[in-house]
N, C-alpha and C positions, 0 to 999 in steps of 0.2 A: 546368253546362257553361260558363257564361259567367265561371265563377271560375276552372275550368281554362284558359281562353282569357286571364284576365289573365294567368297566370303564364307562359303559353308567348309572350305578348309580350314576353315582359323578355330581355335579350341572355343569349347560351347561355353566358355564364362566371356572370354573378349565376346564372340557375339549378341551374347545377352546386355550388355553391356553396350554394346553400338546400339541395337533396338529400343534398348531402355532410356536410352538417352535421346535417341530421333524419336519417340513416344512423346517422352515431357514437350519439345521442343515445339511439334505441331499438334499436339494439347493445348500447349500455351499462347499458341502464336497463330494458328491455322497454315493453308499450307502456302498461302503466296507471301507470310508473312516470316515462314519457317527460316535459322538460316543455318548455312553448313557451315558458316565460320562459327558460330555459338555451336552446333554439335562437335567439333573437333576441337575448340578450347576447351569443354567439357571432359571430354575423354584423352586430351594429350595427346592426341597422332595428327600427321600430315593432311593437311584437307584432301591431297591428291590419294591419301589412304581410300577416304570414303570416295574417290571417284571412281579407282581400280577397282571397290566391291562393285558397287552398284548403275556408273555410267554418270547420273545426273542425279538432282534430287528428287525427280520423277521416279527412275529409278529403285531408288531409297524408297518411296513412298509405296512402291509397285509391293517392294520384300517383307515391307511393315504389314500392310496392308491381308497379302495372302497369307502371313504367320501369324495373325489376329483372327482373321476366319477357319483358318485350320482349327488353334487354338478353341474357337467357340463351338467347331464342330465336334471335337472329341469326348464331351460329354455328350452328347446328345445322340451320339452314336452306342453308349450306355444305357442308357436309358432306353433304345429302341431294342438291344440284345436283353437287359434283364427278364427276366420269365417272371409270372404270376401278377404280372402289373395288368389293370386292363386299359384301355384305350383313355381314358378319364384322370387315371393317375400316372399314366404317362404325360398327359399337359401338365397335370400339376408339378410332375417332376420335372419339367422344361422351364417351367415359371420359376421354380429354384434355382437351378443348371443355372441359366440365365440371369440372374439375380448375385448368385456366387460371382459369374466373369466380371460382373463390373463394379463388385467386392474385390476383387481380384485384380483387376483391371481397368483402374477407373482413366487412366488416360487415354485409353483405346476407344475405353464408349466415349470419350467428351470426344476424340477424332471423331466418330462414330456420327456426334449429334452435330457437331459444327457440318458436315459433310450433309447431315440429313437438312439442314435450316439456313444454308447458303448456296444459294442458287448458283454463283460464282466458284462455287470448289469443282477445280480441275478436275476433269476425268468422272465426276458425279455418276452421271446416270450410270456408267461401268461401275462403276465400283458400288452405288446403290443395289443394280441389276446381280450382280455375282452373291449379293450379301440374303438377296430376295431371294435370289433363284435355289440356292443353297437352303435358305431357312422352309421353303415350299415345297423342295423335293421330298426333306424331313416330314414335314405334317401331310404332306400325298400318301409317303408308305405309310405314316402312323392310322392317316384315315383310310386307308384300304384293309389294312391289317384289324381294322378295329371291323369294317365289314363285313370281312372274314370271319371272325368270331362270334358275329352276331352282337356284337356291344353298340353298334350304329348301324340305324337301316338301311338296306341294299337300294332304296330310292334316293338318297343322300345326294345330292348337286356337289362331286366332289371340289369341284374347281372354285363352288359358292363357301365350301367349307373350308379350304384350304384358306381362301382370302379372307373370310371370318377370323380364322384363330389368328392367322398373321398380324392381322392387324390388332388382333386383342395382345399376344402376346408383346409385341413392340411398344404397346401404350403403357401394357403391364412396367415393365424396365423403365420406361422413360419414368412415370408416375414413383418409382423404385430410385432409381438417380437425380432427379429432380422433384422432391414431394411439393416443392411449392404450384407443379403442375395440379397435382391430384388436390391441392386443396379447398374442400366442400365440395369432392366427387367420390374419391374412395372411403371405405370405411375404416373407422381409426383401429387399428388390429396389426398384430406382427408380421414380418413376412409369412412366416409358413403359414398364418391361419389366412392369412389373405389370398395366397396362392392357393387354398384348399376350400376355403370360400367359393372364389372365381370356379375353380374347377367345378364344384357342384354344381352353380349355378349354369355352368352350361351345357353340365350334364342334362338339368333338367329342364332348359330353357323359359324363354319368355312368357310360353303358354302356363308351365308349369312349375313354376320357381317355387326352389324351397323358402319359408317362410324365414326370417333373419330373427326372431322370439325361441 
């Protein structure tokens, strides 16, 4: 605690700057590959600098790690206060949100996707579990609140829905950061018409899919 407390003393451009730089690092390198000598010839400080912030590169990866998922929650907590949205263009808004971060942020999601597609990355299923658990709390309130309204029916298997959109929403991104995934699955169309696509269609489901003419 007292080592994260040094680092959040130090002025928010040096810190932005150590993060931005332990980003590219285990971006580029994954994390058994990461090193702290290349982050601190980078940035010009004492290696013993980045020990006093953070302990280890564990550490490091622990501070990266929850200012990334902060980061992704803070729109999305937007999205869930805006009024006259209903439950439907709230995902579609999430499909963007989502879309933006890793416009935004692409060396976070490649952490992100090396993490998801290596068995071998330290600390995984934590750090998977906190990324799940966080994005599931999100579409819980979204699909309760959408019940509430009447926008989704009171019979609804929430916990079948929750896992649904999860998983759509995370394929959405990935198919978004790597299109060579989606190739001859999605359809050829911009983000936001694809996000608003998607959203319809599950608005209206399998039963009753809107027609693509």
């Amino acid at each position: 605690m007292a080592i994260k407390k040094t680092f959040e003393n130090l002025p928010e451009e040096k810190q932005r700057r150590v993060l931005d730089e332990a980003t590219v690092e285990f971006a580029e390198h994954g994390y058994h590959q990461a090193s702290i000598n290349r982050i601190v010839d980078r940035l010009g400080i004492a290696k013993g600098s980045l020990f006093k912030y953070f302990g280890n590169k564990q550490g490091l990866f622990e501070h990266l790690f929850g200012h990334a998922v902060a980061g992704f929650k803070k729109p999305l907590k937007a999205i869930r206060a805006t009024p006259d949205l209903d439950f439907f263009e709230r995902i579609e808004q999430s499909f963007l949100a989502g879309a933006q971060f890793v416009d935004e942020h692409p060396n976070l999601y490649r952490i992100y996707l090396k993490m998801l597609f290596n068995e071998s990355f330290p600390l995984r299923e934590r750090f998977l579990g906190e990324i799940r658990g966080a994005n599931a709390k999100y579409l819980r309130q979204l699909i309760e609140s959408g019940i509430k309204a009447g926008e989704l029916p009171a019979s609804l298997d929430v916990d079948m829905a929750v896992f649904t959109l999860h998983a759509v929403m995370d394929r959405f991104l990935q198919g978004y950061a790597v299109p060579s995934l989606d190739n001859g699955l999605a359809p050829a169309a911009n983000l936001q018409a694809r996000a608003r696509a998607l959203a319809a269609f599950l608005r209206h489901g399998l039963a009753d899919a809107p027609s693509q003419e």
